[in-house]
N, C-alpha and C positions, 0 to 999 in steps of 0.2 A: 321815311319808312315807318310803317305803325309798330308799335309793339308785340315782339310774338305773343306774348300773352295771349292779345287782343282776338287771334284767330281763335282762338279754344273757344265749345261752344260746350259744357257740360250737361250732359243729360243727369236732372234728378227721378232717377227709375227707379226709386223709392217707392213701397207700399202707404208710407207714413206721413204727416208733417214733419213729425218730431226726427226725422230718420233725414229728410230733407231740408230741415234747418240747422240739423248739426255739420251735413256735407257744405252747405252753403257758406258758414262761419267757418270752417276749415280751409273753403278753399277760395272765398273769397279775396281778390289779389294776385289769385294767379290765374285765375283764367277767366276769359274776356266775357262770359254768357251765360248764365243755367238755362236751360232747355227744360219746359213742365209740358210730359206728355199725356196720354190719355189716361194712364193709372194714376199717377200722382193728383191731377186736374180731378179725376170721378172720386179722389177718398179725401181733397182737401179743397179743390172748388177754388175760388178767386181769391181766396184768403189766404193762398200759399204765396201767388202773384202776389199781394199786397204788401209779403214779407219779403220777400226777394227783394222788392223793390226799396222797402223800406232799411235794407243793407247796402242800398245802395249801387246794386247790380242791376245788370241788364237782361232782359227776358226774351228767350223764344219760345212761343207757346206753340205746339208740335201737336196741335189736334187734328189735324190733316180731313180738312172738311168734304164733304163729299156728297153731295144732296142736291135737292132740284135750288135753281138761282136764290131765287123768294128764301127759302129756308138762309142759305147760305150768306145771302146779301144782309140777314138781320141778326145771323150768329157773329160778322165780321163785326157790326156796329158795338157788340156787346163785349168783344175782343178787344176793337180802338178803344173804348172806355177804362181799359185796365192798364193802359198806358206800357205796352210791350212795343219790344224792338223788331217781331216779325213775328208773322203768325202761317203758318202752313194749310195749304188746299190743294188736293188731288188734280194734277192737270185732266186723267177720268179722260169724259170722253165729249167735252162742251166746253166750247169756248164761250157760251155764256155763261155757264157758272162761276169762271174766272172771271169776268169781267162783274158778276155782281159781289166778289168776292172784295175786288179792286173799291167798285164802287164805297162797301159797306167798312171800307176802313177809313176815307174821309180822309186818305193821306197822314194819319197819323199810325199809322202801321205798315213795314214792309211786309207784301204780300210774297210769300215764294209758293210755287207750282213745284210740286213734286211728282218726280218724271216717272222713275221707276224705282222703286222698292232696292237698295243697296242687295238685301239677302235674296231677290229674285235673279234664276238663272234664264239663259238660253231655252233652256228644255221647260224652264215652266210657261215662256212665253208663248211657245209653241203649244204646249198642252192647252194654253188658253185660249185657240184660234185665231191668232193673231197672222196676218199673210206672213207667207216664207219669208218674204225680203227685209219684213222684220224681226222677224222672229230668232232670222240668223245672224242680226248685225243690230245687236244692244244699243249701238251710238246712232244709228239712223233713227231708232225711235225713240230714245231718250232727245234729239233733235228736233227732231217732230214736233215731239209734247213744249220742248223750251219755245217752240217759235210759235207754237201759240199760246204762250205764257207770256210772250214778249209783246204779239200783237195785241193780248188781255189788258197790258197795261201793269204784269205785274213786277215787283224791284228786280224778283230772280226765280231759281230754281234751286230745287235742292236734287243732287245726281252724285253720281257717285266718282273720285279724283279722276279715275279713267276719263271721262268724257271732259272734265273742265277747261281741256286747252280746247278744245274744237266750237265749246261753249262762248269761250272768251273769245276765237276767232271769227264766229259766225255773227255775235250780237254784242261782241263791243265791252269794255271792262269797265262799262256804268251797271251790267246784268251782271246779277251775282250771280254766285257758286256756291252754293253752302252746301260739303261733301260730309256723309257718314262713311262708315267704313274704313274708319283710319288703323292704324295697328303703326304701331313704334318698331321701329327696326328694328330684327332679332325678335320681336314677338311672332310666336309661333303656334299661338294657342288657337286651337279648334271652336268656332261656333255656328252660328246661324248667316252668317256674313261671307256673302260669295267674290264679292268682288271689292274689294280692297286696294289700298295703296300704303304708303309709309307719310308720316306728317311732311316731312319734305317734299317727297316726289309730289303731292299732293300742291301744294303751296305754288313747286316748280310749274306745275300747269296749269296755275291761275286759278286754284280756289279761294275766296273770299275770307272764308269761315270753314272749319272742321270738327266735327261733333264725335267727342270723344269721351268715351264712358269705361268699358272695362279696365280698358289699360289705366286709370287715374282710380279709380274706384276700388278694384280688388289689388293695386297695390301695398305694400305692406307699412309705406308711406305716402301717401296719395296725393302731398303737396309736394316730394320729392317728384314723386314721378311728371307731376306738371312739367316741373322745371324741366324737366331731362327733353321733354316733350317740345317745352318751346326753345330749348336747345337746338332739336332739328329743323325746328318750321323755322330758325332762326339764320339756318343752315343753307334752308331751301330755298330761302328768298335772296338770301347772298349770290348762291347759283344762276337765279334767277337772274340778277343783274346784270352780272359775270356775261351772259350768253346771248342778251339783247343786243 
């Protein structure tokens, strides 16, 4: 069984380098990944990647690409070169741009397809004109997008805990899951985040990876709260066993 640690995917959603390397040096050892997304990536550029790495941790780079194949297939190539553990592309609305997304990593980066936006709800899918059938059933289109993320050729999907069992049912637990949306049990704090789960129930339904930032960040010890954290993914996977 891997270490719970190892599921934690830390988002550095830092303005700063300096703001990002002090998170990194704090929390280095307790959890499994720092996550450099589009803010951090446009004010520090590959040079943040270079220190992460050079801590010795492991990288998901969360630029969530989205553009015609050509563009996409030679921003991957410049991604695989920074020597990251996954890099993120919009599943969108082309299965070819996944597959030159696949192409332009040259197998030295997992690709994940992300499905639908964790903070998107029901009523925005709908406002987007999306047909009814999906519009009303979140998991039928988050399905959709993984199965042609899956025929793309790419490692996984990033979806939110909700969908991960139907995930791991339909495509098999070599296809990741890498879920946002986490909240710690008894967190009850208000944000942008519609659909959610707790680090166990999450784990319980065959997520891979869980990207978790507020609850480790705004706490008042941030390397406590890891802990507390891979206490329940620790919890969850026990369960997990238990029910097989």
């Amino acid at each position: 069984m891997r270490d719970a640690r190892d599921y934690i995917i830390f988002p550095l959603d830092v303005p700063s380098p300096e703001a990002a390397k002090k998170l990194v040096t704090l929390l280095s050892g307790e959890v499994g990944m720092f996550k450099v997304g589009l803010e951090l990536f446009i004010q520090a550029g590959p040079d943040i990647v270079r220190f992460i790495r050079s801590e010795g941790a492991r990288i998901f780079l969360d630029l969530k690409l989205h553009d015609i194949p050509a563009t996409v297939l030679r921003a991957m190539l410049r991604a695989a070169d920074l020597d990251v553990t996954f890099a993120t592309v919009h599943c969108g609305e082309s299965r070819g741009m996944l597959e030159a997304a696949v192409e332009g990593s040259r197998g030295k980066v997992g690709v994940l397809g992300v499905t639908v936006l964790t903070s998107v709800s029901q009523q925005d899918i709908a406002a987007s004109g999306f047909r009814p059938e999906l519009a009303g059933d979140m998991t039928r289109l988050v399905m959709n997008r993984a199965e042609m993320a899956k025929d793309a050729g790419c490692a996984g999907i990033v979806c939110s805990g909700l969908e991960a069992a139907a995930v791991k049912g339909a495509f098999g637990a070599g296809f990741l899951a890498v879920t946002p949306g986490i909240r710690p049990a008894g967190d009850r704090v208000s944000d942008d985040q519609k659909r959610v789960t707790t680090p166990g129930e999450a784990v319980n339904m065959g997520a891979d990876y869980l990207v978790i930032g507020r609850p480790i960040r705004d706490a008042a010890d941030p390397r406590e709260a890891a802990r507390r954290i891979a206490v329940e993914i620790d919890a969850g996977l026990k369960q997990a066993v238990l029910s097989d």
